[in-house]
N, C-alpha and C positions, 0 to 999 in steps of 0.2 A: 418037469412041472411039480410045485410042490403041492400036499394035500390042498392048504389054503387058498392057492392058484386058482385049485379042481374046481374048489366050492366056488367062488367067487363068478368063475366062468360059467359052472351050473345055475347059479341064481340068476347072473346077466341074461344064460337063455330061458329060463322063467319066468323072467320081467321082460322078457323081449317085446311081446302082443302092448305092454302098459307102455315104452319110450324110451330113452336113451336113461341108461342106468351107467352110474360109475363109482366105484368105491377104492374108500381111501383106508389105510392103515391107520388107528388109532388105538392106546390101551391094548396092544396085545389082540386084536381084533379090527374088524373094517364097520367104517362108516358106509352105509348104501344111500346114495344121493338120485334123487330125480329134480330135475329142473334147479337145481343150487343145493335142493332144500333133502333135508335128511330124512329119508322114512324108514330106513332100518339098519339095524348092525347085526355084523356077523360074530358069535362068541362059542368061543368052544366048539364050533363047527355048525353050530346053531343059528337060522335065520329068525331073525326078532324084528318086526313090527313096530312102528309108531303107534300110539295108540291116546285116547281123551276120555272123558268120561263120557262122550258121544259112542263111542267104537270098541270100549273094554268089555262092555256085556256082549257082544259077538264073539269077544274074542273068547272070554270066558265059555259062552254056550257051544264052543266048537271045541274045547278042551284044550284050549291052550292057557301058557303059562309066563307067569312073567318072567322078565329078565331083574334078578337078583345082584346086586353089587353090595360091599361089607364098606362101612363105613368107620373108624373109631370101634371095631370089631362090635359095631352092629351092622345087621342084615338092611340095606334101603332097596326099596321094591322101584324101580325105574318103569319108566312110562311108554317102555317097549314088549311087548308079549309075544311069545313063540308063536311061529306062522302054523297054521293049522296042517297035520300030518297030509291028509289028501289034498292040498294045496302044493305041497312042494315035488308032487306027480305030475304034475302037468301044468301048464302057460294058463291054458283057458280056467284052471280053475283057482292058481293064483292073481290071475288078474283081478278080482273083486277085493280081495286083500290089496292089492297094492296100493287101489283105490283110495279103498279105507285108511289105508299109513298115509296117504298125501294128503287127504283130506286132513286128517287130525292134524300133520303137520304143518301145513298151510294154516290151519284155525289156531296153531300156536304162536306160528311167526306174528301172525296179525294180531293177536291179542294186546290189548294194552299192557304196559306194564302196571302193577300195583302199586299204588300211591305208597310215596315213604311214609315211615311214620313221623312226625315232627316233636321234633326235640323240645322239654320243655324247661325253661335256664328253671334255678334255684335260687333263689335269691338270698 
């Protein structure tokens, strides 16, 4: 089994108590899917959170951190944040986390999309 395997298998019994958990390979790293819908990735061996502007000041107030990707060799901060350190000890105390990732994610799928902006001709 490899490290990646390890993790994967570690976070499925973490998320066990929250529902059927399944992740997919993506980027070098895994997708962690609940009900369709994505509430965290796995990076650098690092479990990351879905997170909104509803759910980022928890995330923040429990010392966690975002998940970082380089874009055009800038830094973009994604809308995922490291799972809190005593969360990834135990089921019971990730399960409120997981929560919180579906929840944001769920409030994202549903979101409207933002009106385009409309083109204005030159005459």
């Amino acid at each position: 089994m490899s490290r990646n395997d390890a993790i994967i298998d570690y976070i499925r019994e973490l998320l066990e108590p929250f529902g059927a958990i399944s992740a997919r390979r993506m980027f070098g790293g895994y997708g962690i899917y609940h009900d369709s819908v994505m509430i965290g990735l796995v990076a650098d061996s690092t479990l990351f959170l879905k997170t909104d502007e509803l759910t980022r000041p928890q995330f923040a107030a429990a010392g966690c951190r975002p998940f970082v990707t380089e874009s055009k060799g800038k830094p973009i901060e994604m809308s995922y944040w490291s799972a809190p350190e005593d969360a990834m000890d135990s089921a019971n105390a990730m399960t409120p986390w997981a929560r919180l990732a579906y929840a944001a994610a769920v409030r994202k799928a549903n979101a409207k999309p933002a009106p385009k902006a409309s083109k204005t001709r030159s005459r």
